[in-house]
C-alpha positions as CSV (number, residue, x, y, z in Angstrom):
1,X,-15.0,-145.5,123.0
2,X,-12.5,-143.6,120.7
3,X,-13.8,-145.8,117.9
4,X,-17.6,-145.5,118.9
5,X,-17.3,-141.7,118.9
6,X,-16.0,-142.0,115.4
7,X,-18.8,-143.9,114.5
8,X,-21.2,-141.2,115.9
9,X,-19.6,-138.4,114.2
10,X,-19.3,-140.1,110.3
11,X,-23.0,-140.6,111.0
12,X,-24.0,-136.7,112.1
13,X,-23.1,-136.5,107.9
14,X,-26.0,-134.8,106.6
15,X,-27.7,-136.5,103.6
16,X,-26.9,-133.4,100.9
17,X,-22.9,-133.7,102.0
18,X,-22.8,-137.3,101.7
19,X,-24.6,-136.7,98.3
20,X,-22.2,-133.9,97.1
21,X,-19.5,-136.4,98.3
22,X,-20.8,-139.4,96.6
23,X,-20.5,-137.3,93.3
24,X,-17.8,-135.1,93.4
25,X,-15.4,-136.9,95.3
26,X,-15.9,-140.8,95.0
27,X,-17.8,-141.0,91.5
28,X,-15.8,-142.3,88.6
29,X,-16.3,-139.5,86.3
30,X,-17.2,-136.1,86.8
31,X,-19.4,-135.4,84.7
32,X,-22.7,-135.7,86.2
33,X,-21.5,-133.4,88.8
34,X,-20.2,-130.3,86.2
35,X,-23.1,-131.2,84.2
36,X,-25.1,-130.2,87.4
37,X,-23.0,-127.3,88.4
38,X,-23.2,-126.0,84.4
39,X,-27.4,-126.2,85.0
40,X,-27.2,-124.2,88.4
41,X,-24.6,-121.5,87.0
42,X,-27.0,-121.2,84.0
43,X,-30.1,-121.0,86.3
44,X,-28.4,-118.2,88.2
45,X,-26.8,-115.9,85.8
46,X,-30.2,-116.0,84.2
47,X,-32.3,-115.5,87.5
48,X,-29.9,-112.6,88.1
49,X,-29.2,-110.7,84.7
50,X,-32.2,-109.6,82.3
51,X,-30.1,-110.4,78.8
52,X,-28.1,-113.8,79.6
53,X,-30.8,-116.2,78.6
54,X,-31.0,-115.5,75.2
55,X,-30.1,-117.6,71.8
56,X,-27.5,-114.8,71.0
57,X,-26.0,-114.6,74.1
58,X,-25.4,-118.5,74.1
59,X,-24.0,-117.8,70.7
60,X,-21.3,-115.5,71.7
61,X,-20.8,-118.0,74.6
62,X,-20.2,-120.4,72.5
63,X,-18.2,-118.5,69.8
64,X,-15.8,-117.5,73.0
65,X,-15.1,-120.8,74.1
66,X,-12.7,-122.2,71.0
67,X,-9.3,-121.3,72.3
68,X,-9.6,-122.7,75.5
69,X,-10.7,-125.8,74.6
70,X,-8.6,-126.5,71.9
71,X,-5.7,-125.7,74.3
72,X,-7.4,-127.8,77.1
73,X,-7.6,-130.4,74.7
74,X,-3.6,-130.5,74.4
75,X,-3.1,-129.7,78.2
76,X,-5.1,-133.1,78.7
77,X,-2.3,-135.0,77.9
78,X,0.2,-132.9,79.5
79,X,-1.7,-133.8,82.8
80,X,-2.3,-137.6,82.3
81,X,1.2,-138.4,82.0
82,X,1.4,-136.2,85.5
83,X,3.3,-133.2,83.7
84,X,2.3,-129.2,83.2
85,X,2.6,-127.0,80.8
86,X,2.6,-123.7,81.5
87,X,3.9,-122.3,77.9
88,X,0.8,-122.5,76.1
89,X,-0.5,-119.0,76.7
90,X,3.1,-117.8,75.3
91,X,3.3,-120.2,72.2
92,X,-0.2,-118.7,71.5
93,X,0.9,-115.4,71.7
94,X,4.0,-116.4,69.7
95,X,1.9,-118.0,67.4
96,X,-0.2,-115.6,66.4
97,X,2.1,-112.3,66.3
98,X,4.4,-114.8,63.5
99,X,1.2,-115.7,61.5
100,X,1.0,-112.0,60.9
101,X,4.3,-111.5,59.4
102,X,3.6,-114.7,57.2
103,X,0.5,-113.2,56.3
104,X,2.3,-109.4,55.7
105,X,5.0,-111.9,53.1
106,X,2.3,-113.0,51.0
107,X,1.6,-116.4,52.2
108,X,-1.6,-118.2,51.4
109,X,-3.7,-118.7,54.1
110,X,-3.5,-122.8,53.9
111,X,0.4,-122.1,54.2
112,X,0.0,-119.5,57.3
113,X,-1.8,-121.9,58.9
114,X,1.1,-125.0,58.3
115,X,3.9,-123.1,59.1
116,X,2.3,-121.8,62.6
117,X,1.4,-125.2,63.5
118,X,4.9,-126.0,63.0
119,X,5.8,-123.1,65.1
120,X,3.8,-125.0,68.2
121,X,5.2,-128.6,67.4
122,X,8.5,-127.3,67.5
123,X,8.4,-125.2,70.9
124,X,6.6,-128.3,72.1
125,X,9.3,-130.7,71.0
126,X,11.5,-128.2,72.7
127,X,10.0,-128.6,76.2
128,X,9.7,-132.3,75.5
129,X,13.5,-132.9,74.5
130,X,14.5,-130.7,77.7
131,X,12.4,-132.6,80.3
132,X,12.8,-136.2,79.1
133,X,17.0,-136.1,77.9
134,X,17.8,-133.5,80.8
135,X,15.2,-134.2,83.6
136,X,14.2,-131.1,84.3
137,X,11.1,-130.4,86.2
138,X,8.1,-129.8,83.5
139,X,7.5,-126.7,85.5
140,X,10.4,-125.2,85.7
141,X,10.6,-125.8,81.7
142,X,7.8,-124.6,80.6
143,X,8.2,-121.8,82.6
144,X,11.6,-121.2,81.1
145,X,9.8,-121.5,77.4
146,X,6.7,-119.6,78.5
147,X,9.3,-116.3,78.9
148,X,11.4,-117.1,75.8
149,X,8.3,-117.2,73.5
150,X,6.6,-114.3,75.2
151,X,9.8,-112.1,74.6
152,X,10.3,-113.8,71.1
153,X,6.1,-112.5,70.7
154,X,7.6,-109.2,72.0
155,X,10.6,-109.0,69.1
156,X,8.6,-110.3,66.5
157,X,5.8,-107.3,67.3
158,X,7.9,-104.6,66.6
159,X,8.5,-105.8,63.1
160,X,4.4,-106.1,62.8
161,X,4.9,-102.3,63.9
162,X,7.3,-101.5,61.6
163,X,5.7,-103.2,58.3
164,X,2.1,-102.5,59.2
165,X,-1.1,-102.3,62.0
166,X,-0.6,-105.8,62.9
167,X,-3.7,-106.6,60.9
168,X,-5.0,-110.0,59.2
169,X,-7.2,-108.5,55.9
170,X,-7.0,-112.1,54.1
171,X,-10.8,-113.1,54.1
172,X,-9.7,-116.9,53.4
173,X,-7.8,-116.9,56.5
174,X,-10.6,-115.1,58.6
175,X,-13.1,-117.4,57.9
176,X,-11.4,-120.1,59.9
177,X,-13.0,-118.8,62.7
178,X,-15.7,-116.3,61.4
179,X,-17.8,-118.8,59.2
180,X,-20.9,-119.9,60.0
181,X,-23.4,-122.8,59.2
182,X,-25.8,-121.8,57.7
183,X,-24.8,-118.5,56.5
184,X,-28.5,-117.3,57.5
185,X,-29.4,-117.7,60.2
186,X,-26.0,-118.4,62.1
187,X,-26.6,-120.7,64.3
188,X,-23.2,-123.3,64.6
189,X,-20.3,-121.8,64.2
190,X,-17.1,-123.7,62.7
191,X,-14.7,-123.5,65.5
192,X,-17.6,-125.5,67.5
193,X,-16.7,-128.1,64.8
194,X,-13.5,-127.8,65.3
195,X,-13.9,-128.6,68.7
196,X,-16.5,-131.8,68.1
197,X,-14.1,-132.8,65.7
198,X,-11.2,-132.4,68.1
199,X,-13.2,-134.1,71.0
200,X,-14.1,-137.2,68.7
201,X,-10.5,-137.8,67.4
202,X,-8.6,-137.0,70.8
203,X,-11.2,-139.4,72.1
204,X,-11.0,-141.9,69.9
205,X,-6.8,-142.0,70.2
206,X,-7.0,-142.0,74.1
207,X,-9.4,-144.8,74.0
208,X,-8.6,-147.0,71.2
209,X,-4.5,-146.5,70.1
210,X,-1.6,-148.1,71.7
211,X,-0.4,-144.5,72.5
212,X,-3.4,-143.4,74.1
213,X,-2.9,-146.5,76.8
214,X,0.5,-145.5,77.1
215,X,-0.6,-142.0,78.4
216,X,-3.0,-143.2,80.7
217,X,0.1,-146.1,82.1
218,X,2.8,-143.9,82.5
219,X,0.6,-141.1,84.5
220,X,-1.1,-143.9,86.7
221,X,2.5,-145.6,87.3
222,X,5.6,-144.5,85.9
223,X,7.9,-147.5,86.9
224,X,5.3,-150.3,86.3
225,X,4.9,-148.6,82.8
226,X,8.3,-148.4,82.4
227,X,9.0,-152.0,82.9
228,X,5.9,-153.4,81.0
229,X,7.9,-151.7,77.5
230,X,6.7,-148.1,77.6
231,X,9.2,-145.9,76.4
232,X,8.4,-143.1,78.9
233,X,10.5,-140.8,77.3
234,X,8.7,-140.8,73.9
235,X,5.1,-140.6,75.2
236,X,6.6,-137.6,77.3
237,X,7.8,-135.6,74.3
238,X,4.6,-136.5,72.3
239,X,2.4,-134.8,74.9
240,X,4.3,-131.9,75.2
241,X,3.9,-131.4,71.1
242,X,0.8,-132.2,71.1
243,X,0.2,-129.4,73.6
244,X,2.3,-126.8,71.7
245,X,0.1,-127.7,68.4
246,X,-2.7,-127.1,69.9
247,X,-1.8,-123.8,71.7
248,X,-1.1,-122.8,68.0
249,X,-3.7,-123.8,66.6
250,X,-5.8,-121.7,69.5
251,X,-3.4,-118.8,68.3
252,X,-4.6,-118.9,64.4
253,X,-8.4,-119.3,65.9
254,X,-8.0,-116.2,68.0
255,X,-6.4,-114.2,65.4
256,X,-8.5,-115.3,62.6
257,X,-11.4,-113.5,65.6
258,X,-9.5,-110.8,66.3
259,X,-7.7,-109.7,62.8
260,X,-5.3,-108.7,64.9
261,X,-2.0,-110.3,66.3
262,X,-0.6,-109.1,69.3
263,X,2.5,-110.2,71.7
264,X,0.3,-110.2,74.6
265,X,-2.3,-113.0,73.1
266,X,-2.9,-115.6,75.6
267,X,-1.5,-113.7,78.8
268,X,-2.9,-116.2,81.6
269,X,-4.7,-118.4,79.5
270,X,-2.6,-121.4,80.8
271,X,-3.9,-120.5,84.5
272,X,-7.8,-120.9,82.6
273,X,-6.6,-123.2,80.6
274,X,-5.4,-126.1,84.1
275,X,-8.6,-125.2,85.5
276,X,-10.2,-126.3,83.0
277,X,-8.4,-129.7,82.8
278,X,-8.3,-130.0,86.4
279,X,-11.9,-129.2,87.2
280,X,-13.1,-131.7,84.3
281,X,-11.7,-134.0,86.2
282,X,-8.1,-135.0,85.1
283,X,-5.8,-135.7,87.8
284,X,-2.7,-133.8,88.8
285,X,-1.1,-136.9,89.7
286,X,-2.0,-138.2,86.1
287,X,-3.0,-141.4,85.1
288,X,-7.2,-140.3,85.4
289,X,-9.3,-138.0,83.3
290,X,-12.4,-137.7,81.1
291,X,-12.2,-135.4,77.6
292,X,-15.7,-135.2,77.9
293,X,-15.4,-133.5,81.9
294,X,-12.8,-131.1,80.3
295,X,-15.3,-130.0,77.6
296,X,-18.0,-129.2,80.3
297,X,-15.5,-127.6,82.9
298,X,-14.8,-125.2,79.7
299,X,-18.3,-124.3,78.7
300,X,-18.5,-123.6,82.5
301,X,-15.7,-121.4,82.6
302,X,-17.6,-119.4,79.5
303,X,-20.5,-119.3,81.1
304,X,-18.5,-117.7,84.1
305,X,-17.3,-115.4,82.3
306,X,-20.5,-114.1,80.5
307,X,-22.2,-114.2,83.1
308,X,-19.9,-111.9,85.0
309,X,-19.7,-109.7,82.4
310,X,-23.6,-109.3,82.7
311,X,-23.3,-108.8,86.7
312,X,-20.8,-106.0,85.7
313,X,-23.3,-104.0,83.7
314,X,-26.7,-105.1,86.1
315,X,-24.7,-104.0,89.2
316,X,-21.7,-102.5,88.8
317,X,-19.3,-104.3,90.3
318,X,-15.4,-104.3,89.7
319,X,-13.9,-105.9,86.9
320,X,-11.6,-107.3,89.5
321,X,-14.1,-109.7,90.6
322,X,-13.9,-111.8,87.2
323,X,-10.4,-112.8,89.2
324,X,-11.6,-113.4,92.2
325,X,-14.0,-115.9,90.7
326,X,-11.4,-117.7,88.3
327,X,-8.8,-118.1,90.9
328,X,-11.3,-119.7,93.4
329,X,-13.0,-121.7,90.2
330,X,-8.8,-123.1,90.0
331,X,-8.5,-123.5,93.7
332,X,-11.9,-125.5,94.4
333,X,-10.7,-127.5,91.2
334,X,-7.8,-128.4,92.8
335,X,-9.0,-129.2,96.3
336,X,-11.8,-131.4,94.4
337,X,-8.7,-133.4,92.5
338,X,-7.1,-133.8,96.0
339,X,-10.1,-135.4,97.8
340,X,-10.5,-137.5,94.4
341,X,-6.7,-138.8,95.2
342,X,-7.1,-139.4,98.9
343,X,-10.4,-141.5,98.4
344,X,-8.7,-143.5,95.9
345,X,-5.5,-143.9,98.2
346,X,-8.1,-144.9,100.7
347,X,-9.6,-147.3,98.4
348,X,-6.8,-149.2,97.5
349,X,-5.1,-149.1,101.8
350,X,-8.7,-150.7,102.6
351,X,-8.2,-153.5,99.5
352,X,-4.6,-154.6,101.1
């Protein structure tokens, strides 16, 4: 009886929930199902805001999107091995309120650029050294770095303060981020290249290199990895400096917007920053992810954000409700990744 009634109730499933099951839940990649949910926000925000379909909204979408996904980029592998960093929004900050004073010594913009990389390789490396030679929880650590750069950002401002506004006037070093293609009309700017470019390389390495296997075996299975001659260790520190690069490199891209460089860059971009990663369909648990999902799941995240921005001027409504949205974007991301892991679980219980 018991299993008859089970039977019944599996079968009262209606056809849409199976559906919405089928692809966000049990389909191998997630990217027919953001790609869907990208159309529908789109749809929406245009249905309900005169001014969001337009080419130069899109544009400023698209101009807004950069950081993020250059630091999702880096989280990605933070995530596969099954780790989290939650320093990026700090090493941004860090990043960018340095670049300034290189700037303010006379540094040529090739050379500001060089040495704040280096600045995010080396807190990376820091965060790798502490969680693979001392075993310390990747949380715990990056936590512990995400305060120590902040404050360094807060230190390092007050000599911006003291020398001058804070300001980037070099037109070489704007134009990393301000140049467009063609100059008229602008229609593709060059972080969006920096991005493809990005995307195609961090693709390609995932895919194709010894490392990028690595990745994906010590996230999936740590002790089978382990004895098949992965030096965990090493692929651990890696992905932590490769996250720290790029949360530099988002730092020079947002100054290089901005012109200006402030200590509190990047505040709670590493919350926006795991949604992304998460919702585009990288695991928690590591071992599973698509680069291409995490692109999407940004551009939605933009879109988001636009869009609200719009609703706030159509209707009026709080500011505080950009929050709302974000934290239940990060929360449905992460009961999604759950129900990915317990149908998987399920998967291989039913194979033995």
């Amino acid at each position: 009886m018991g299993q008859q009634a089970s039977t019944e109730k599996e079968n009262t499933k209606s056809p849409f929930g199976e559906r919405l099951s089928e692809i966000f839940v049990y389909g191998k990649s997630m990217v027919p199902a953001l790609s869907i949910l990208l159309t529908i926000l789109v749809v929406v925000f245009s249905v309900s805001t005169p001014y969001f379909f337009s080419f130069t909204n899109f544009k400023a979408i698209i101009s807004n999107i950069p950081v993020i996904a250059i630091m999702a980029i880096g989280m990605t592998f933070v995530l596969l091995i099954g780790g989290l960093d939650l320093s990026v929004g700090s090493i941004l900050g860090f990043t960018a309120v340095v670049a300034v004073l290189y700037h303010d010594a006379g540094f040529p913009a090739w050379l500001v650029v060089i040495a704040s990389l280096a600045i995010g390789a080396s807190l990376g490396a820091v965060n790798g050294v502490i969680i693979t030679r001392l075993g310390i929880n990747p949380v715990i650590t990056t936590l512990g770095m995400m305060t120590f750069a902040r404050g360094l950002a807060s230190w390092f401002s007050l000599e911006i303060e003291i020398l001058k506004t804070g300001r980037i006037y070099d037109q070489n070093f704007l134009l990393i981020a301000r140049k467009w293609f063609p100059d008229s009309p602008q229609v593709i700017p060059i972080t969006l290249i920096y991005i493809i470019v990005l995307y195609v390389l961090i693709s390609m390495v995932l895919k194709y290199t010894r490392f990028g296997r690595r990745i994906f075996a010590t996230g999936s299975n740590e002790y089978a990895a382990r004895l098949a001659g992965v030096n965990i260790r090493r692929v651990k520190f890696f992905s932590y400096m490769i996250s720290g690069i790029t949360a530099s490199l988002a730092g020079v891209i947002l100054l290089a917007q901005l012109s200006l460089g402030r200590d509190d860059a990047g505040t709670g971009a590493e919350l926006e920053v795991i949604t992304a990663v998460v919702l585009g369909g990288v695991s928690l648990s590591g071992g599973k992810g698509n680069l291409l999902g995490v692109i999407i799941a940004v551009l939605i995240l933009g879109v988001i954000r636009n869009g609200m921005v719009h609703l706030e001027t159509v209707t009026g409504i709080s500011y505080y409700w950009r929050e709302v949205v974000k934290g239940a974007v990060l929360i449905i991301a992460i009961v999604i990744d759950a129900a990915r892991t317990m149908a998987v679980k399920k998967k291989q219980v039913v194979r033995q």
